[in-house]
MIBA-877823 format. One record per atom (N, C-alpha, C): atom name; residue number from 1; residue in three letters; x, z, y. Coordinates in pm, 1 decimal. Layout:
residues N
+--------+-------+-------+----------+----------+----------+
| kolvex | kolvo | lumke |       px |       pz |       py |
+--------+-------+-------+----------+----------+----------+
|     CA |   NUM |   ALA |        X |        Z |        Y |
...
+--------+-------+-------+----------+----------+----------+
END
This chain:
residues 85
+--------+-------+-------+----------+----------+----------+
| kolvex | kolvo | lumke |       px |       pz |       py |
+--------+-------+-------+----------+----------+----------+
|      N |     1 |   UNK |     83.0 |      0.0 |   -118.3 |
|     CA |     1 |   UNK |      0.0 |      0.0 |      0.0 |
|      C |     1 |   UNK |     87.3 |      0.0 |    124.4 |
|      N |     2 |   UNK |      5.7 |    -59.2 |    242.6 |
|     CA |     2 |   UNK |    109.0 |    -27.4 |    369.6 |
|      C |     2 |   UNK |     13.4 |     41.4 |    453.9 |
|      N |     3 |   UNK |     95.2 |    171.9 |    425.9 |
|     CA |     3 |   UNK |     58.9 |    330.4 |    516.3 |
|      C |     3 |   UNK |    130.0 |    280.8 |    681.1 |
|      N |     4 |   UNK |     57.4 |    365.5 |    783.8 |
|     CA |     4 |   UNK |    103.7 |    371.7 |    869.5 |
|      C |     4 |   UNK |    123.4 |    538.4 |    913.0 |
|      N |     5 |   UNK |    187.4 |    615.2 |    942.0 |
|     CA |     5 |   UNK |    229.8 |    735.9 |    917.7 |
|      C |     5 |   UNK |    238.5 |    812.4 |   1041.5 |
|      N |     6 |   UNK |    171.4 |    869.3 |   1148.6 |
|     CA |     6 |   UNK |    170.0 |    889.3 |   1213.6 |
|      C |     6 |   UNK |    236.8 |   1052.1 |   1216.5 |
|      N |     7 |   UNK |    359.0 |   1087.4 |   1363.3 |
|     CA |     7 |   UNK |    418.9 |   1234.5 |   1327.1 |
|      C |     7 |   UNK |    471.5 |   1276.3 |   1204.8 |
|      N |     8 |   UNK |    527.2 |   1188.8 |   1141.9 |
|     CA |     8 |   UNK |    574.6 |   1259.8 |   1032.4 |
|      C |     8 |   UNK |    694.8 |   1262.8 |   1056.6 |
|      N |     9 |   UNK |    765.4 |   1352.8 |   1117.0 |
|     CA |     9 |   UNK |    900.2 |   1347.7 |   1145.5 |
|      C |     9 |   UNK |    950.3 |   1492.8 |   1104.6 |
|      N |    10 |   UNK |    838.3 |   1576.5 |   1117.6 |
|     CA |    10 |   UNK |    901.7 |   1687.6 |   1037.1 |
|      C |    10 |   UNK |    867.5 |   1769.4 |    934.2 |
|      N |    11 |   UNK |    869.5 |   1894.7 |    853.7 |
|     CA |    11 |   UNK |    869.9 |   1972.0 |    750.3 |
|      C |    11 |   UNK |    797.2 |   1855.6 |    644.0 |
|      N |    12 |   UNK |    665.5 |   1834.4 |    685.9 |
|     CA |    12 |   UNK |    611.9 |   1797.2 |    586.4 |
|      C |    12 |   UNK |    632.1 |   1652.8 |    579.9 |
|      N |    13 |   UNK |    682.2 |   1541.8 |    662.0 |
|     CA |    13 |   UNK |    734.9 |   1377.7 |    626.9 |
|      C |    13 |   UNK |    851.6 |   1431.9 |    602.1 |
|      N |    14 |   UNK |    932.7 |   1503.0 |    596.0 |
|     CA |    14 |   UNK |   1041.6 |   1468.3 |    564.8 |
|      C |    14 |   UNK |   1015.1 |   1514.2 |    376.3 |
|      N |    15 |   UNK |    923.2 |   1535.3 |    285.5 |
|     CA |    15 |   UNK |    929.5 |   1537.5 |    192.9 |
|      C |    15 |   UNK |    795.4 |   1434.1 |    175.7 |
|      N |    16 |   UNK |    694.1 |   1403.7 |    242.7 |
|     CA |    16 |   UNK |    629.3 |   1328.2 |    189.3 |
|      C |    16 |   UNK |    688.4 |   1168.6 |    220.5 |
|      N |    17 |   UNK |    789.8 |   1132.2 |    316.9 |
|     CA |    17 |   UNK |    836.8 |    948.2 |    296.5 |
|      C |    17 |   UNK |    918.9 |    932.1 |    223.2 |
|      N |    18 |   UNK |   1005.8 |   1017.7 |    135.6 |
|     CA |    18 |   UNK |   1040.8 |    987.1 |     59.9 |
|      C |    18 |   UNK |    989.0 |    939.4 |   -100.0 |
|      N |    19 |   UNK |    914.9 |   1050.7 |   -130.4 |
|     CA |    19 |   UNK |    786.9 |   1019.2 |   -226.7 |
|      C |    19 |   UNK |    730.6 |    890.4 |   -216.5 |
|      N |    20 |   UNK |    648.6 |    870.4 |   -144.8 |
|     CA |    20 |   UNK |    565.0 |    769.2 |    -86.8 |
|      C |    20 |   UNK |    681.3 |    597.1 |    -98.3 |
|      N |    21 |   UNK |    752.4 |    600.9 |    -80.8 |
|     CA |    21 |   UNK |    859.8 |    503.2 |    -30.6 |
|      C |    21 |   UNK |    875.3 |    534.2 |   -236.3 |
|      N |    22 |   UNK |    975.8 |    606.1 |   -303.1 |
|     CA |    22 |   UNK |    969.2 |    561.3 |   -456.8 |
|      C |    22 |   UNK |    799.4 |    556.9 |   -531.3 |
|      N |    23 |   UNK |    714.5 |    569.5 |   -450.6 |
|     CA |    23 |   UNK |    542.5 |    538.9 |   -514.3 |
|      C |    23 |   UNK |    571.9 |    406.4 |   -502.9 |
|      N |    24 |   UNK |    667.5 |    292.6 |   -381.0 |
|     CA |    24 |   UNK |    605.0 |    153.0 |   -422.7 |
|      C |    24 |   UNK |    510.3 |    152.0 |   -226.7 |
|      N |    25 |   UNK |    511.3 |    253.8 |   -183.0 |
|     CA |    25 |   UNK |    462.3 |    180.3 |    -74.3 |
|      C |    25 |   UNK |    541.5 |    181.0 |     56.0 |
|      N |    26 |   UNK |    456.6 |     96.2 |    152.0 |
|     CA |    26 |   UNK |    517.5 |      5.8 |    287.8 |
|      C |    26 |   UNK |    520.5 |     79.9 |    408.9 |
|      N |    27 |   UNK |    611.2 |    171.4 |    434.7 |
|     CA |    27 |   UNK |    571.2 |    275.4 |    590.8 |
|      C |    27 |   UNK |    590.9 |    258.5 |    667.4 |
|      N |    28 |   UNK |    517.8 |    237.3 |    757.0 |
|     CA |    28 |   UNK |    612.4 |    225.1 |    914.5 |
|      C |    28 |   UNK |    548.7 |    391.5 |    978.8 |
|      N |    29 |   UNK |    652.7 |    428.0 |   1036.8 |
|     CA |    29 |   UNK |    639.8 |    584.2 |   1126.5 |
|      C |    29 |   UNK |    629.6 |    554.1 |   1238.6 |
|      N |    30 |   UNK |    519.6 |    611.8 |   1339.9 |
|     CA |    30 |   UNK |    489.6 |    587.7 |   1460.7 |
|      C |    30 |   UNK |    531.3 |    758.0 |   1559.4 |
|      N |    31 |   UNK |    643.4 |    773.0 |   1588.0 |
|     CA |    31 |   UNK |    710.7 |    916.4 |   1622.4 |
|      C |    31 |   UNK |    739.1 |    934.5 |   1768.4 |
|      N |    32 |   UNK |    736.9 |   1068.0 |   1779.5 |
|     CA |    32 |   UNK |    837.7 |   1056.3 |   1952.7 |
|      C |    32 |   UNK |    969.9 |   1040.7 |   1974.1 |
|      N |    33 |   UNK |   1058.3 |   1111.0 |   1849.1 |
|     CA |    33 |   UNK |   1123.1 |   1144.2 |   1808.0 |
|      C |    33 |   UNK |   1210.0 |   1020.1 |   1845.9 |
|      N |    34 |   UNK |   1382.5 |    956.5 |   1874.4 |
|     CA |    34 |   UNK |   1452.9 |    890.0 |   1870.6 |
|      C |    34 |   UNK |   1476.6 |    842.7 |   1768.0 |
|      N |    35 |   UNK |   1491.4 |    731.9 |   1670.1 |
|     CA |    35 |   UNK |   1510.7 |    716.9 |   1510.8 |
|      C |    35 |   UNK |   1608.8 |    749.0 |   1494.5 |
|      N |    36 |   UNK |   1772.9 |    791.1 |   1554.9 |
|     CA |    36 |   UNK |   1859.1 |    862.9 |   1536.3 |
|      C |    36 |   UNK |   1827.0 |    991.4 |   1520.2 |
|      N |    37 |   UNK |   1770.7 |   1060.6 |   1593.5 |
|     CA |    37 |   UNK |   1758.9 |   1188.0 |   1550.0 |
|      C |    37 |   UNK |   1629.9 |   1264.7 |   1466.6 |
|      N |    38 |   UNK |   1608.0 |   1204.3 |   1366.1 |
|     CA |    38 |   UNK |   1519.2 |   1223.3 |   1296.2 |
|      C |    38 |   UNK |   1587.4 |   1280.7 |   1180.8 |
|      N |    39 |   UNK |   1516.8 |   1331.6 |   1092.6 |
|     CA |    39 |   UNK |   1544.3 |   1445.5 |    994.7 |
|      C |    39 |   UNK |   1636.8 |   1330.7 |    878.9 |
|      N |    40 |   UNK |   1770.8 |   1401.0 |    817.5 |
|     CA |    40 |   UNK |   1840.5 |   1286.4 |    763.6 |
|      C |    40 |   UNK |   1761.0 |   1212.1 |    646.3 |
|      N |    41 |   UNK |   1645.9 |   1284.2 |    573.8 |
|     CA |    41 |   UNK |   1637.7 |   1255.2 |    466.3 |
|      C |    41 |   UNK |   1517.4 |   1121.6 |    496.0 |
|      N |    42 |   UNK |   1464.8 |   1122.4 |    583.0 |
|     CA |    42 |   UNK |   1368.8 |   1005.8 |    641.8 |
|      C |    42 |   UNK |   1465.4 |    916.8 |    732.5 |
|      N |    43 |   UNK |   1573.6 |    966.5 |    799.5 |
|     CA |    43 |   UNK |   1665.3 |    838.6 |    788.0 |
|      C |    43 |   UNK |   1720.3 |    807.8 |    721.3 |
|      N |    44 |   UNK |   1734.2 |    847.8 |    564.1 |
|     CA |    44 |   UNK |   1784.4 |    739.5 |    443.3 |
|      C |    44 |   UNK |   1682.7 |    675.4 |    405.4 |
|      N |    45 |   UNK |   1610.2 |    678.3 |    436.8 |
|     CA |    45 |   UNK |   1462.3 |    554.7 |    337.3 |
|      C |    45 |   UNK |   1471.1 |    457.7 |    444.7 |
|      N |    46 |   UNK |   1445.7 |    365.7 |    353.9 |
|     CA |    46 |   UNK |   1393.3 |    218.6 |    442.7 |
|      C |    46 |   UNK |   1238.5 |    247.4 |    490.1 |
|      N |    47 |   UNK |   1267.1 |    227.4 |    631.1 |
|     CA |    47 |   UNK |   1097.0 |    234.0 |    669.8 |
|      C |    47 |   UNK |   1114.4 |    156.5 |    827.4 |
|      N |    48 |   UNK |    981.1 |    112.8 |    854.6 |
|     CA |    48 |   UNK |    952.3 |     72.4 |   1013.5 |
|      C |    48 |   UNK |    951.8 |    184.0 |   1058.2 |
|      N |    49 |   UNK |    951.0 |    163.1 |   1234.7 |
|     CA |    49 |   UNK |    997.0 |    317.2 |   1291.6 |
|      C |    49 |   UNK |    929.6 |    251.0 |   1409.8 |
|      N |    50 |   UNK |    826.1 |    308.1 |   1472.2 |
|     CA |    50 |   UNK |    749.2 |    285.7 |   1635.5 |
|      C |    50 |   UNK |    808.8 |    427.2 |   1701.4 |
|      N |    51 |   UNK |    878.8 |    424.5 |   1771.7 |
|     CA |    51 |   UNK |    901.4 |    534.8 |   1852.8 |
|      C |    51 |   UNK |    764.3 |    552.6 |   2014.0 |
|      N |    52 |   UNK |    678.8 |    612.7 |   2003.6 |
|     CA |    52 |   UNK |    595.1 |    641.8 |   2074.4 |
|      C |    52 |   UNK |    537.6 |    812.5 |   2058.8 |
|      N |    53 |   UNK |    480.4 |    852.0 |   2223.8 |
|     CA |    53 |   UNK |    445.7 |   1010.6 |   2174.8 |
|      C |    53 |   UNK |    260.7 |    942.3 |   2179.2 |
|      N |    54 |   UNK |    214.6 |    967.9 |   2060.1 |
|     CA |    54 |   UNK |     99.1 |    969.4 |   2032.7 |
|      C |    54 |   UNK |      5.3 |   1090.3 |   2149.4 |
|      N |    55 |   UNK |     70.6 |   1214.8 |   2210.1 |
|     CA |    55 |   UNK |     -8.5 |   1282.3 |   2249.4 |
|      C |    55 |   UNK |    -16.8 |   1195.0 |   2399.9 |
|      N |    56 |   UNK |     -4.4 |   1094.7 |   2439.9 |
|     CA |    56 |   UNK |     22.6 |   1056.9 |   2578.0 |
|      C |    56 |   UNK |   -131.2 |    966.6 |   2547.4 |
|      N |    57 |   UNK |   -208.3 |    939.3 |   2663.6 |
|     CA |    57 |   UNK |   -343.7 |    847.2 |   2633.0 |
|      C |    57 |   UNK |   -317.9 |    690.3 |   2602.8 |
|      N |    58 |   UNK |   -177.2 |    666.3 |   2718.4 |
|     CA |    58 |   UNK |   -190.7 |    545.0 |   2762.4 |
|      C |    58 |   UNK |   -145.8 |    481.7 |   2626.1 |
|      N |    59 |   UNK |    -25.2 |    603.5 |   2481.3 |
|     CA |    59 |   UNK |     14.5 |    527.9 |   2401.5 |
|      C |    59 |   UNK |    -46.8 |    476.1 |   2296.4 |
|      N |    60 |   UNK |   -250.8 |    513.9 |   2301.7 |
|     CA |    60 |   UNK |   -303.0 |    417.3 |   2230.9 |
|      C |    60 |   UNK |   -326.8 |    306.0 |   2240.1 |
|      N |    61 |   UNK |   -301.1 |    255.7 |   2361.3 |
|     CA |    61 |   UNK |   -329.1 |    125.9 |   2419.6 |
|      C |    61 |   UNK |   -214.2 |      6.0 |   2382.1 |
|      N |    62 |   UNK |   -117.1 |     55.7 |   2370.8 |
|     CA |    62 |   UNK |    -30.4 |      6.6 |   2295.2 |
|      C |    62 |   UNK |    -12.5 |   -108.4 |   2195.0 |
|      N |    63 |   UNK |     44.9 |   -193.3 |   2222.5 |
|     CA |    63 |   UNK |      2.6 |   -342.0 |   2154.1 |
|      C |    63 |   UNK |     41.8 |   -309.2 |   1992.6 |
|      N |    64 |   UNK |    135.6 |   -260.4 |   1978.3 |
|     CA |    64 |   UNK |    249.1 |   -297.6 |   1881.2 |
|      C |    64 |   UNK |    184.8 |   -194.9 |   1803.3 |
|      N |    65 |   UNK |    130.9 |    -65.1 |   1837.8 |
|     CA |    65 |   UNK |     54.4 |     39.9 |   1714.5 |
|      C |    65 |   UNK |    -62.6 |     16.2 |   1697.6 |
|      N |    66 |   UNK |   -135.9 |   -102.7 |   1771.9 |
|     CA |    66 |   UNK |   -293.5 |   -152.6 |   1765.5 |
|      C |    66 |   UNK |   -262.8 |   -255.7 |   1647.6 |
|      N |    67 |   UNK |   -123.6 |   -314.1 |   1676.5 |
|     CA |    67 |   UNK |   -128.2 |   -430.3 |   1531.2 |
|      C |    67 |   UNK |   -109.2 |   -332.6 |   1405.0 |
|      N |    68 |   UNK |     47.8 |   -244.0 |   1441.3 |
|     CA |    68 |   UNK |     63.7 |   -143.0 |   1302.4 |
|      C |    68 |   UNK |    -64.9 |   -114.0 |   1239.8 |
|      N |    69 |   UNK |   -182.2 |    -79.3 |   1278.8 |
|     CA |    69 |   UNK |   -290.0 |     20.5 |   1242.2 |
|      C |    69 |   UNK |   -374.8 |    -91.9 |   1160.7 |
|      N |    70 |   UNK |   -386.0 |   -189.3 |   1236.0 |
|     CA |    70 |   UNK |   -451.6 |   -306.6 |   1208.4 |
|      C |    70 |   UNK |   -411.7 |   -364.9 |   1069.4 |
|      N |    71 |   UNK |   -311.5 |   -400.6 |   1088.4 |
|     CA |    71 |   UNK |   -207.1 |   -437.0 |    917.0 |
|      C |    71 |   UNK |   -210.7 |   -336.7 |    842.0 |
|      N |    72 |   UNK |   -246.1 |   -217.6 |    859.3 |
|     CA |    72 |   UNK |   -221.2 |    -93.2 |    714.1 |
|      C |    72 |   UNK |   -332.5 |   -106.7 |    629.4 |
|      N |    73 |   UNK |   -300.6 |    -48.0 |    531.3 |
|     CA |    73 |   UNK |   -430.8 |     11.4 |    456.2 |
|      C |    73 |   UNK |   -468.7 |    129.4 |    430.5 |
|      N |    74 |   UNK |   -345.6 |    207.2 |    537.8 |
|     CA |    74 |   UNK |   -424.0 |    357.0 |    552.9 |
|      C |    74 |   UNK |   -343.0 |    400.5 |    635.3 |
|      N |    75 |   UNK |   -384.3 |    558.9 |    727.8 |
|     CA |    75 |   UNK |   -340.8 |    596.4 |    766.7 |
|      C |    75 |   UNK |   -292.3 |    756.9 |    750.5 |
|      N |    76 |   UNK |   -170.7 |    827.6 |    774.4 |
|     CA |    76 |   UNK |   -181.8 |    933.0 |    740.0 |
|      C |    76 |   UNK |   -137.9 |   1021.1 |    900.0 |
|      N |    77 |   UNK |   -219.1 |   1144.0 |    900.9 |
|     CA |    77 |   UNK |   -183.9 |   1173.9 |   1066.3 |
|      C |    77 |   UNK |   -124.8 |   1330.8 |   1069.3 |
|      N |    78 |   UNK |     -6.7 |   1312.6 |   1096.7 |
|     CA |    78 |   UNK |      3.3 |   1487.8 |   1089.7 |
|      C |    78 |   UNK |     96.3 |   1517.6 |   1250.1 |
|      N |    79 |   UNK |      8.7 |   1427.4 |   1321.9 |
|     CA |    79 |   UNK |     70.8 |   1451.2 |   1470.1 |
|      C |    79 |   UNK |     40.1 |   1624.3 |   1491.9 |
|      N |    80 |   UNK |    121.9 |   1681.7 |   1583.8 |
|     CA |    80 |   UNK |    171.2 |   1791.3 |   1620.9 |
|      C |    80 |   UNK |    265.8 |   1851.7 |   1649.3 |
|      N |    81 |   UNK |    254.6 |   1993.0 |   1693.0 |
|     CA |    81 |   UNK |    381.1 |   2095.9 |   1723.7 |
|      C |    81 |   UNK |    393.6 |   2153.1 |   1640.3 |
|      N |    82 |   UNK |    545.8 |   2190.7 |   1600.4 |
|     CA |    82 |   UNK |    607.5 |   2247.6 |   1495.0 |
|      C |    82 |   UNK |    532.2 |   2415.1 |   1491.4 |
|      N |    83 |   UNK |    498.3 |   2454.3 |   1432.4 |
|     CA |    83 |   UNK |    480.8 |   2669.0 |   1422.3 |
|      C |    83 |   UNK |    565.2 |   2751.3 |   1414.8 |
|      N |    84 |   UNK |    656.2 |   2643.4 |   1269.3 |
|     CA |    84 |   UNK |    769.3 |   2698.4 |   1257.0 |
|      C |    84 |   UNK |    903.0 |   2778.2 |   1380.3 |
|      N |    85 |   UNK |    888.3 |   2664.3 |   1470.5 |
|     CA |    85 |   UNK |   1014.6 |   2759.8 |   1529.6 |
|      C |    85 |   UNK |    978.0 |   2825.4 |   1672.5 |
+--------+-------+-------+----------+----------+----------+
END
């Protein structure tokens, strides 16, 4: 399948794109995050990478995550602030 993965940049994407990626499916991550500084283990997988902050209004309007969303066949959303720290 091609997931589109919204916030998964920490605790919990960094164990679910790896999974997901040996399941056989297609991710692209839509993050705020810099793709350099993202958690190492989601920068070893092959994946698309939209660097955008989802909490901003204007970044739904957005051409390039209106196509991402459009092309998936699902979405997974775990936009937010960390608790942890």
């Amino acid at each position: 399948m091609k997931l589109a993965l919204l916030g998964c940049n920490g605790f919990i994407g960094s164990e679910l794109i790896p999974r997901l990626i040996q399941s056989g499916h297609s991710l692209t991550v839509v993050g705020r995050k810099d793709k350099n500084n993202l958690n190492e283990k989601i920068k070893s997988c092959k994946i698309n990478y939209l660097r955008l902050d989802l909490s901003q209004e204007k970044s739904w309007t957005n051409q390039d995550l209106i196509q991402i969303i459009n092309e998936c066949d699902g979405v997974i959303n775990l936009v937010g602030e960390p608790i942890a720290e």
